[in-house]
N, C-alpha and C positions, 0 to 999 in steps of 0.2 A: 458437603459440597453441593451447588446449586445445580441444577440442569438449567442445558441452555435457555428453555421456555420460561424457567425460574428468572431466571439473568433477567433476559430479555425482558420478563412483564414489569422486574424492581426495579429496573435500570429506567426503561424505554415506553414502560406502558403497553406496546402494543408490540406486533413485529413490524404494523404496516409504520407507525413512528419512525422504528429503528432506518427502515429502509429509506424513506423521506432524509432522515440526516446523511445516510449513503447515496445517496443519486447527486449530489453535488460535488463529491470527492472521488467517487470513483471512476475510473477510466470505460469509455463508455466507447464502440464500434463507434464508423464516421457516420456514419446514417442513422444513427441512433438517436432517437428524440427523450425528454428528461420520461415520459409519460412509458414508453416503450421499456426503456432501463428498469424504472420502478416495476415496471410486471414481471420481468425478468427477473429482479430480486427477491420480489415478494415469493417465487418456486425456488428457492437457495434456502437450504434448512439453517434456522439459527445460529448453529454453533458458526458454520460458515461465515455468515452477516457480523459475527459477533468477532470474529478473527479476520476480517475484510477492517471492521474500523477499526480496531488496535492495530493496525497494518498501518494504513491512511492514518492514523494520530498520530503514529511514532515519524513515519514521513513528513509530515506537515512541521512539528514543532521540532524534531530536529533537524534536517535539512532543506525546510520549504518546499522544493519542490522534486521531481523524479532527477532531473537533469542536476539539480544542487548534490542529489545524491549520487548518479553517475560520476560528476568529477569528482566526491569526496572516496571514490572508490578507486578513481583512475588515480587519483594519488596519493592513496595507499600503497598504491601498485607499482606505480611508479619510486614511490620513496622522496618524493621534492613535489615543488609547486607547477611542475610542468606536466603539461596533459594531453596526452597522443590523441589528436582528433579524430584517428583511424576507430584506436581504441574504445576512446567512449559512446563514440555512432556504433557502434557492437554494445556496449550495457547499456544503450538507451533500448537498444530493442529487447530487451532482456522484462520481463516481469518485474512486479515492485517487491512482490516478497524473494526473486531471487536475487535482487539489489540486495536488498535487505538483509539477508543472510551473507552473502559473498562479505558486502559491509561489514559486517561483524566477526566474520573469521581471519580477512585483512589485519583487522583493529587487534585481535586476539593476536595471531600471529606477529605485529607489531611491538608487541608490549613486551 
């Protein structure tokens, strides 16, 4: 098994690479500028950065975007196509990896 630093140099090249393809997908403070994020990242240890974008890729290609993923959660939850506006304004404010997980326990518990 690889270490993250292993990963990261086969994968990405660099760490500072990896972080460049993360500063346009990850969610970023309001006053955060792309040069600010990127420093920021670049002090987040590997494995971190490296489970940040299998986070953002699983988001992006299966439900586009955070909110595609709040309603595909509000209606699991729900059980139909109808989606309590109360409700999904509460898992928008929610993190993308705890979308992410709720997501999949929903889907689990569905099946």
């Amino acid at each position: 098994m690889a270490t993250p630093l292993q990963s990261v140099k086969s994968q990405f090249g660099s760490k500072s690479d990896l972080v460049k393809k993360l500063v346009p997908m990850v969610e970023r403070n309001a006053d955060e500028t792309d040069a600010a994020l990127e420093e920021r990242l670049l002090r987040v240890p590997n494995s971190k950065l490296l489970r940040l974008l299998e986070r953002e890729t699983t988001l992006r290609s299966r439900f586009g975007t955070r909110e595609g993923l709040a309603d595909a959660v509000a209606k699991l939850r729900a059980g139909s196509d109808a989606v309590d506006a109360a409700y999904r304004a509460k898992l928008l404010k929610l993190g993308t990896g705890r979308l992410l997980t709720l997501h999949r326990s929903l889907a689990k518990a569905a099946r």
